[in-house]
C-alpha positions in Angstrom: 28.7 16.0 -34.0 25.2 13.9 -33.6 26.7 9.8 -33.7 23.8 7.2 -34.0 24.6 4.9 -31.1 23.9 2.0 -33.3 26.8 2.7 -34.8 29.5 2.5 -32.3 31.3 -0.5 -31.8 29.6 -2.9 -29.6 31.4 -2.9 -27.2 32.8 0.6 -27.0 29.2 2.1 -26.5 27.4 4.3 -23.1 26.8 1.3 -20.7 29.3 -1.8 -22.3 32.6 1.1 -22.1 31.7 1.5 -18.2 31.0 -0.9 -15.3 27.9 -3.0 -15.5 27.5 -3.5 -12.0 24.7 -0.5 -11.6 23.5 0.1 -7.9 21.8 3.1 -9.0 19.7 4.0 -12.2 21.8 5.7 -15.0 21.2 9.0 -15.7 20.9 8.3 -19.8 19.0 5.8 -21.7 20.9 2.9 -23.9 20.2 0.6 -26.7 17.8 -2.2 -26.1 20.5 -4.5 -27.1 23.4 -2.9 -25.0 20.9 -3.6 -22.3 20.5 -7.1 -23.0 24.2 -8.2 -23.8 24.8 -6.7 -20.0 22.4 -8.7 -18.3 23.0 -11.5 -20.7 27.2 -11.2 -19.7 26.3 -10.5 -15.4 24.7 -14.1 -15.5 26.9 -15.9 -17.7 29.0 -17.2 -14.4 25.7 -18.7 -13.0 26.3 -22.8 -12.8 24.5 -24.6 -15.8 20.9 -25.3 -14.8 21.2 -28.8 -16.4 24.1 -29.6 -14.3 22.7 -28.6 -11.2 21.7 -31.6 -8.9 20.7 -29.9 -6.1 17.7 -28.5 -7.1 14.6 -30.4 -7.2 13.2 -27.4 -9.8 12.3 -27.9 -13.4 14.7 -26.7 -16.0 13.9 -28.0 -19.1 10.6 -28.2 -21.3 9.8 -28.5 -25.2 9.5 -25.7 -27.7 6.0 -25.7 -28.1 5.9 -25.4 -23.9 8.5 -22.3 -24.9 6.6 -20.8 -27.2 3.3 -21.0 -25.4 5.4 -19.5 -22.3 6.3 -16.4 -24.3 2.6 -15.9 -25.3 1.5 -16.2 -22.1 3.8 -13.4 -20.8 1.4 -11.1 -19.8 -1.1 -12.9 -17.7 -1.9 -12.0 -14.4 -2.8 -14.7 -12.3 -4.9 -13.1 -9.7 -6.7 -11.1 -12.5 -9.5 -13.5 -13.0 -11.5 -11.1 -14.2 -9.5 -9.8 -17.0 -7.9 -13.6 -17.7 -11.1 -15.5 -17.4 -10.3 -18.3 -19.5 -6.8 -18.4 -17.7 -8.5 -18.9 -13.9 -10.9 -21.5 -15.8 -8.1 -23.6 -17.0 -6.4 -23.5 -13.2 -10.1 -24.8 -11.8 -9.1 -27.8 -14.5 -5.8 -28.3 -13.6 -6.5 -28.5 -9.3 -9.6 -30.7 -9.8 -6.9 -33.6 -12.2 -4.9 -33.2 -9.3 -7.9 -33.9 -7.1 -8.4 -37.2 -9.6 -4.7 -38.0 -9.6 -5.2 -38.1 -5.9 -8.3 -40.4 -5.4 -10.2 -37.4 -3.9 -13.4 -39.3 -2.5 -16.2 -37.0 -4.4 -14.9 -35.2 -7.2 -18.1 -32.7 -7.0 -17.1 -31.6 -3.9 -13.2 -30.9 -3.6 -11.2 -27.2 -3.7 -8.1 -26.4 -4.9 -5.6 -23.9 -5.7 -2.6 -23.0 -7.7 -0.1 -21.0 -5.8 3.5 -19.3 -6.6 5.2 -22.5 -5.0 4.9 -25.6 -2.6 6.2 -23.4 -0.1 2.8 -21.1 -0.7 0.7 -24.3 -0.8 2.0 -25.5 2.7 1.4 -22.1 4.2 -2.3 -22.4 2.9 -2.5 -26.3 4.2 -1.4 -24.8 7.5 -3.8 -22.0 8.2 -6.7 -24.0 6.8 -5.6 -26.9 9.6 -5.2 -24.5 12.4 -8.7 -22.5 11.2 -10.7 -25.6 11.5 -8.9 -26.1 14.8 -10.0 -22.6 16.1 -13.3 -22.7 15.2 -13.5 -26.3 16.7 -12.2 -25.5 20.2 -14.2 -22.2 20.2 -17.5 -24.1 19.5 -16.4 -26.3 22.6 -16.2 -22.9 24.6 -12.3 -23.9 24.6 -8.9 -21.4 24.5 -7.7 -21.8 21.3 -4.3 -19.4 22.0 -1.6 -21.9 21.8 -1.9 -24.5 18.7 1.0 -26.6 17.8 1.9 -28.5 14.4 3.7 -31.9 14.3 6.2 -33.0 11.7 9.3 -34.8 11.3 13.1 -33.0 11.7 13.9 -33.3 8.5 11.2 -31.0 6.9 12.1 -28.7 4.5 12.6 -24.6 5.6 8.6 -23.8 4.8 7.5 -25.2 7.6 9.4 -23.8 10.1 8.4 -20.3 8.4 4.8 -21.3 8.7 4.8 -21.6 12.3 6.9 -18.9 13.0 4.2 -16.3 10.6 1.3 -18.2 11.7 2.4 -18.4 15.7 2.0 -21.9 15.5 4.2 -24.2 18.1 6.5 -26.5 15.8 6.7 -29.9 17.3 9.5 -32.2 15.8 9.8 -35.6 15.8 13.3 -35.7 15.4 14.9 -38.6 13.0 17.0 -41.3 14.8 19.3 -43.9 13.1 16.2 -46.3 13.9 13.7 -44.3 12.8 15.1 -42.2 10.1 11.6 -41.1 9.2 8.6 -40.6 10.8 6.6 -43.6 11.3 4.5 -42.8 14.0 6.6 -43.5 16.4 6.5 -41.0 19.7 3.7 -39.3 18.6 1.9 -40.0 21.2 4.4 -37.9 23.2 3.5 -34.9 21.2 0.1 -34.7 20.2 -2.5 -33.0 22.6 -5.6 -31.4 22.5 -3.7 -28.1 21.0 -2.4 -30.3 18.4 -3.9 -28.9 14.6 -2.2 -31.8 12.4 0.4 -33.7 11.4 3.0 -33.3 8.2 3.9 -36.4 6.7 6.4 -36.0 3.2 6.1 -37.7 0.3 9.6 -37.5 -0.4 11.9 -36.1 2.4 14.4 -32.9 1.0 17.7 -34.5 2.4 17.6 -38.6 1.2 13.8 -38.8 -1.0 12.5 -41.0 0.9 9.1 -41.3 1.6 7.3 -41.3 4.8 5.0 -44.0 5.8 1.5 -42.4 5.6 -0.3 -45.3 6.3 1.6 -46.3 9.3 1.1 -42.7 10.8 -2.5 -42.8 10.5 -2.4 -45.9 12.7 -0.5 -44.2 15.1 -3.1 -41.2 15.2 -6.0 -43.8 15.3 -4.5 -45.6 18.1 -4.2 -42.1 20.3 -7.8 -41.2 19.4 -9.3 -44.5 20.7 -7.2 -43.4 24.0 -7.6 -39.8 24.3 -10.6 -38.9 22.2 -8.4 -36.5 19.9 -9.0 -36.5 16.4 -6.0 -35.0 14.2 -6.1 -34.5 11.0 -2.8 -35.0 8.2 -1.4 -32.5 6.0 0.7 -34.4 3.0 3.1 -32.4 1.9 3.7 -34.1 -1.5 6.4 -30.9 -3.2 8.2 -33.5 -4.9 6.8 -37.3 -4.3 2.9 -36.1 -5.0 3.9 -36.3 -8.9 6.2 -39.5 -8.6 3.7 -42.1 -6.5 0.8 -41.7 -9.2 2.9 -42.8 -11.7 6.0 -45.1 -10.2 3.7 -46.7 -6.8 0.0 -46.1 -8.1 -0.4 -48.9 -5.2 1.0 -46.9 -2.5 -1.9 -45.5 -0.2 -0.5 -42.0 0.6 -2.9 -39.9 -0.6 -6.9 -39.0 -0.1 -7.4 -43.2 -0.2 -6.3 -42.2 3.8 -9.0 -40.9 5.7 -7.0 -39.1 7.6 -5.5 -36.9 4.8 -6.9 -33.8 4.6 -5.0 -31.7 1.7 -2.1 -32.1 0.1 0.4 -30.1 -1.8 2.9 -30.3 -4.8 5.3 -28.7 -7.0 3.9 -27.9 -10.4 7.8 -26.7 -10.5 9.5 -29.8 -9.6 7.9 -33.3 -10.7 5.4 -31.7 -12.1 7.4 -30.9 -15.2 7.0 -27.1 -15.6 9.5 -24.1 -15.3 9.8 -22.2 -12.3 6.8 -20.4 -10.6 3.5 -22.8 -9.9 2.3 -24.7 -6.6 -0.7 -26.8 -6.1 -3.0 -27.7 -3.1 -6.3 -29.7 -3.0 -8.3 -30.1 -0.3 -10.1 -33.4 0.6 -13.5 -31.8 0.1 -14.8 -28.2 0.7 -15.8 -28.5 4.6 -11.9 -28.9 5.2 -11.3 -25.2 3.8 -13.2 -22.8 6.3 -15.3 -20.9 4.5 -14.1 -17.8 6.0 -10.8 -18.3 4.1 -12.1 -18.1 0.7 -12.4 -14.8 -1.4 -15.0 -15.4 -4.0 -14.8 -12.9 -7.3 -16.8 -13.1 -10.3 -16.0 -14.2 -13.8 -17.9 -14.8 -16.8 -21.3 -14.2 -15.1 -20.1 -17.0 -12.0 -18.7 -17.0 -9.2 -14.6 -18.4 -8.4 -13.2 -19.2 -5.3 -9.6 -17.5 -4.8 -7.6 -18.8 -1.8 -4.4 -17.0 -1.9 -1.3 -15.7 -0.3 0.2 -13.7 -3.0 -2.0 -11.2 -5.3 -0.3 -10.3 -9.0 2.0 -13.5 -9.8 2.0 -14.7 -13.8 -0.6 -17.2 -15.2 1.9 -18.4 -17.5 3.1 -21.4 -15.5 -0.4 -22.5 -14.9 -1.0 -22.3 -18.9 2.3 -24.5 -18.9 1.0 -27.1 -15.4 -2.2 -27.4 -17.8 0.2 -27.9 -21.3 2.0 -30.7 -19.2 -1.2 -32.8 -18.8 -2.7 -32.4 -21.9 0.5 -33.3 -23.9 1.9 -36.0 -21.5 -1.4 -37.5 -20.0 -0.6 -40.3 -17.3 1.7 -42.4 -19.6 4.0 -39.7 -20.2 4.1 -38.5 -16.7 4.8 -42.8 -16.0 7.5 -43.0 -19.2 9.3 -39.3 -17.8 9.2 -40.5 -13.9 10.8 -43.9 -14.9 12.7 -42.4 -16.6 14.3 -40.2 -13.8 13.9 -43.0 -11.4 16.1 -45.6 -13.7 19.0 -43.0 -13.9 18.8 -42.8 -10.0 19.1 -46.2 -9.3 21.8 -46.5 -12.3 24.1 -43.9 -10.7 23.3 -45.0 -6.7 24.5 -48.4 -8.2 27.3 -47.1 -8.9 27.8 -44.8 -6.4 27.3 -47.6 -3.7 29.7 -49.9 -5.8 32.7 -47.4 -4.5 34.3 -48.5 -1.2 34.6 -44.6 0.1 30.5 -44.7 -0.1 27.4 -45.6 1.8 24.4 -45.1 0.4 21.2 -44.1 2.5 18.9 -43.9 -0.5 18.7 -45.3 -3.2 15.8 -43.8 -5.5 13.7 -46.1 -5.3 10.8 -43.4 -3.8 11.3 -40.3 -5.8 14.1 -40.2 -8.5 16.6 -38.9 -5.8 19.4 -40.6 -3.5 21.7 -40.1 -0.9 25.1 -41.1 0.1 27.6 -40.8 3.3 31.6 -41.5 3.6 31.7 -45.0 4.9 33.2 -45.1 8.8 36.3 -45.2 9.1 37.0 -44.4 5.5 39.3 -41.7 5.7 40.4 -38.8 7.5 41.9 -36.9 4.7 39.0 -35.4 3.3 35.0 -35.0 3.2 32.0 -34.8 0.8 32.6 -31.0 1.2 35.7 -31.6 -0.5 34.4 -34.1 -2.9 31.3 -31.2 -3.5 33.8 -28.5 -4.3 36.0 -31.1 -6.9 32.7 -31.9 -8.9 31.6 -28.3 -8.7 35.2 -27.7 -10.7 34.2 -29.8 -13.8 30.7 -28.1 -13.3 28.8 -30.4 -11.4 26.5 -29.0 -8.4 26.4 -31.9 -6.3 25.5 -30.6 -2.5 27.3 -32.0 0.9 25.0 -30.8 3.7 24.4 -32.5 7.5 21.1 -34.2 8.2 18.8 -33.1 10.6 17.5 -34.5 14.3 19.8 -36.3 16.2 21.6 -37.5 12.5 22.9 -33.6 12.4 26.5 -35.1 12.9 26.2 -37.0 9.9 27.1 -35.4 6.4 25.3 -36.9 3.2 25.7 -35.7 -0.6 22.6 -35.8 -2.8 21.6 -36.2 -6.1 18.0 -35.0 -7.8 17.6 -37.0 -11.1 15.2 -34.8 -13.8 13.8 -35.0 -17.0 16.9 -34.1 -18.6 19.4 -35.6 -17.1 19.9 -38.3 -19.6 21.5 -41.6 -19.7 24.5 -40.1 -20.8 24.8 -37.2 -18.7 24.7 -39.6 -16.3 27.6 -42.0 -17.4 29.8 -38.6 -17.3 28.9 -37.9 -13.8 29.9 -41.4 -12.4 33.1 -41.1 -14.1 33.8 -37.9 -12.1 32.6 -39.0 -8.9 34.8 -41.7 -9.6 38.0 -40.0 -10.7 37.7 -37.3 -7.9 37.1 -40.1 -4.9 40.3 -41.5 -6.5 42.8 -38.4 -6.6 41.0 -37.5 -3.1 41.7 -41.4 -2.1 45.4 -40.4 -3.2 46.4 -37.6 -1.2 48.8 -38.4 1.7 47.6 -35.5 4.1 44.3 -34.0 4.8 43.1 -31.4 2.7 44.8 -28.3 3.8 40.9 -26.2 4.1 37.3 -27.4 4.7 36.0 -27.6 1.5 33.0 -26.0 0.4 30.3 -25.0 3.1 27.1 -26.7 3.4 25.2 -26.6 0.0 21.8 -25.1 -0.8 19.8 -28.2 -1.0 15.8 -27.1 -0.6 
C-alpha cells in the first residue's frame, strides 16, 4: 500500500531509520527535510564557533549581512561577465584598501579579491619572483634558483608557496632576543637570487607585529653595500585591518617605499564570514603585465589576476557591506573593541603565578602565554587546552617556531563577538582549571591534548 513519506514519523523514515554516515550515494531519493535534519544532526558535535579562540576567522555578522549573504547565493565570482555589477563592486572594494593603505597614486594601483590570504600571498609571491625573472633576464642573468626571505614563525602559506612555486625558503629563525624579525642577519641571507622579503603584520603564534620600518633599513643598508635592491611583501592576513584603525601612526604599509603589495583577510579582521582575500599592489608596474588576464564587461575591459576560477561573489558583496555600513569609525569602535578584551583577559591571565605572558594584545586583538619556569612538573598547557576544551572552550597549546620550538605557548584570538562577558566567563575557567591542575599531587597520568590547530 502507497504511504506518503511525509507522513511517517520523523524519525522512523528511509535515511533517519538507517545510518547517516553515507560513503556512497543512496540508491532512493528522501525528503528535503530528512536530508537536512541528517546533515544538521552529523555537525551538531562541531565545537561552538563563538567559543573557538583559535581561529583568527570571522564568525559572526548582522542580519541584514545574513540576508544579503542568502541573496547573493548564486554569484560566481570569476563570472564577470554574467555578474558585472558584482566584479564592479570588488574593483571598489581593492582600490579602499588601496586608500586604507596610503597607496602613493590612487590612479595607478591593482588589486584583487581572492578565496583567502593564503591565495593573496601565493599571488604576492609569483608577482615578486616575476619581476625578479624578467629583471635578471634583461641583465642576460640565470634566473633558475630564486629564494624568498621571511621570518620562522610564518604561517603554513608560505612554506606552500615556495614549495609550488620552486622558490628557496630562507628563514630567519626567531631567537629569545629577536623574537621577530627586525632586520637582524639579513644580510646573511639576501643575495642577488633574493625576490623579497615577508614581514607580518601580526605573527600567527603571539600577534605581534613585525617591525617594517626597521627591516627596510636593514635592506637599505645592504643595497648601499651590494647594489641589490629587494623589494617587501607585507603580509597583513590579520594586522592589515587592525593598524588602520588602532596604530593609524604606525608606518607599515605603502607610506614604506619598500613595500610593494600587501595582503589581508577580508575573513578575519576584515569582518566578513568565511571565503574572501585581498591583495593590492603598490602601483601597476609591480604586477607584470604578463600575469594579468583581461576580460570584458559592460563594454570595458577588467583585469582578473587569479588562482582559483568559479569561487562565490557573495563574500565580496559582504567585504563591500562591511565598509559601507561600518566606515572607518566602526572598523576603529569593533577593533578596540577586540583589542580592550585582549588586554582585559592578558591582565588577567599574567596576574596568575602559573603564567607568563609573551603578548599582550597590544598589536592585533590577540595574546600569548607560557607556563612560568620552574612552575610545575605536573602538568602542561596541553593539559590546561584539553580542561578548557571540556567546558567548551577552544583554547590551543602549540610550540613556537625557530630556535623557541622547545617552548609551548597557548593563545587567544579576541573577535567581534567575544564580548565583555564572554570574556569574564573565560578567565574564571582559566582560573578554576590552573587551580585544580595546581592541586594535583602527581603528574597527569597522559599528555594532554596534541598540538592545536592554530593557523
Amino acid at each position: 500500500m502507497y504511504q506518503d513519506d511525509a507522513l511517517i514519523p520523523t524519525f522512523s523514515r528511509a535515511g533517519e531509520a538507517t545510518t547517516a554516515r553515507y560513503t556512497r550515494m543512496p540508491d532512493r531519493s528522501m525528503l528535503p527535510e530528512t536530508a537536512y535534519r541528517i546533515v544538521r544532526d552529523e555537525t551538531m558535535l562541531d565545537g561552538n564557533a563563538r567559543l573557538n579562540l583559535a581561529t583568527f576567522v570571522g564568525t559572526w555578522m548582522d542580519e541584514s549581512a545574513d540576508r544579503l549573504y542568502a541573496d547573493a547565493f548564486d554569484k560566481n565570482m570569476i563570472d564577470k561577465d554574467e555578474y558585472p555589477a558584482t566584479a564592479a563592486i570588488e574593483e571598489y572594494c581593492w582600490r579602499i584598501l588601496a586608500d586604507l593603505w596610503h597607496a602613493p597614486d590612487l590612479t595607478d594601483v591593482i588589486g584583487t579579491s581572492t578565496i583567502g590570504s593564503s591565495e593573496a600571498c601565493m599571488l604576492g609571491g609569483l608577482a615578486l619572483k616575476r619581476r625578479w625573472q624578467q629583471a635578471r633576464r634583461a641583465a642576460g642573468k640565470p634566473a633558475e634558483k630564486p629564494n624568498l626571505i621571511m621570518s620562522s614563525a610564518v604561517q603554513v602559506c608560505w612554506e606552500k608557496f615556495c614549495n609550488y612555486f620552486d622558490v628557496e625558503m630562507r628563514l630567519v629563525p626567531t631567537t629569545e632576543e629577536h623574537p621577530l624579525m627586525d632586520g637582524t642577519g639579513l644580510e646573511d641571507v639576501v643575495d642577488e637570487n633574493t625576490i623579497g622579503v615577508v614581514v607580518l603584520m601580526g605573527v600567527t603564534y603571539t600577534g605581534a607585529y613585525e617591525p617594517v620600518m626597521k627591516v627596510q633599513a636593514k635592506l637599505d643598508e645592504i643595497q648601499e653595500k651590494t647594489g641589490l635592491d629587494v623589494p617587501i611583501h607585507v603580509d597583513g592576513a590579520s594586522g592589515a585591518m587592525v593598524a588602520p584603525f588602532l596604530q593609524p601612526e604606525l608606518e607599515w604599509d605603502f607610506r614604506v617605499p619598500r613595500v610593494q603589495s600587501i595582503n589581508t583577510s577580508g575573513h578575519k579582521y576584515g569582518l566578513v564570514y568565511p571565503g574572501v582575500g585581498w591583495i593590492v599592489w603598490r602601483n601597476t608596474a609591480a604586477l607584470p603585465e604578463e600575469l594579468i588576464f583581461r576580460v570584458s564587461y559592460l563594454g570595458g575591459s577588467m583585469p582578473t589576476f587569479a588562482l582559483n576560477f568559479s569561487r562565490p561573489g557573495a563574500q565580496v558583496l559582504l567585504q563591500y557591506y562591511r565598509f559601507l555600513r561600518l566606515g572607518r569609525s566602526g572598523y576603529a569602535s569593533i577593533q578596540q573593541a577586540s583589542q580592550d578584551v585582549a588586554r582585559y583577559l592578558s591582565h588577567g591571565v599574567g596576574t596568575i603565578d602559573a603564567f607568563e605572558l609573551l603578548t599582550d594584545g597590544s598589536d592585533i586583538p590577540v595574546f600569548a602565554w607560557r607556563l612560568t619556569p620552574g612552575h610545575t612538573d605536573k602538568w602542561t598547557l596541553y593539559h590546561l587546552s584539553e580542561r578548557l576544551r571540556i567546558k567548551g572552550w577552544l583554547v590551543p597549546a602549540y610550540p613556537l617556531s625557530g630556535d623557541l620550538e622547545g617552548q609551548t605557548v597557548m593563545r587567544i584570538v579576541c573577535r567581534d563577538g567575544l564580548s565583555r562577558d564572554l570574556a569574564e566567563d573565560l578567565l574564571r575557567d582559566i582560573r578554576e582549571e590552573t587551580e585544580f591542575l595546581d592541586s594535583l599531587d602527581a603528574p597527569m597520568p597522559h599528555a594532554g591534548l596534541a598540538p592545536a590547530f592554530h593557523h
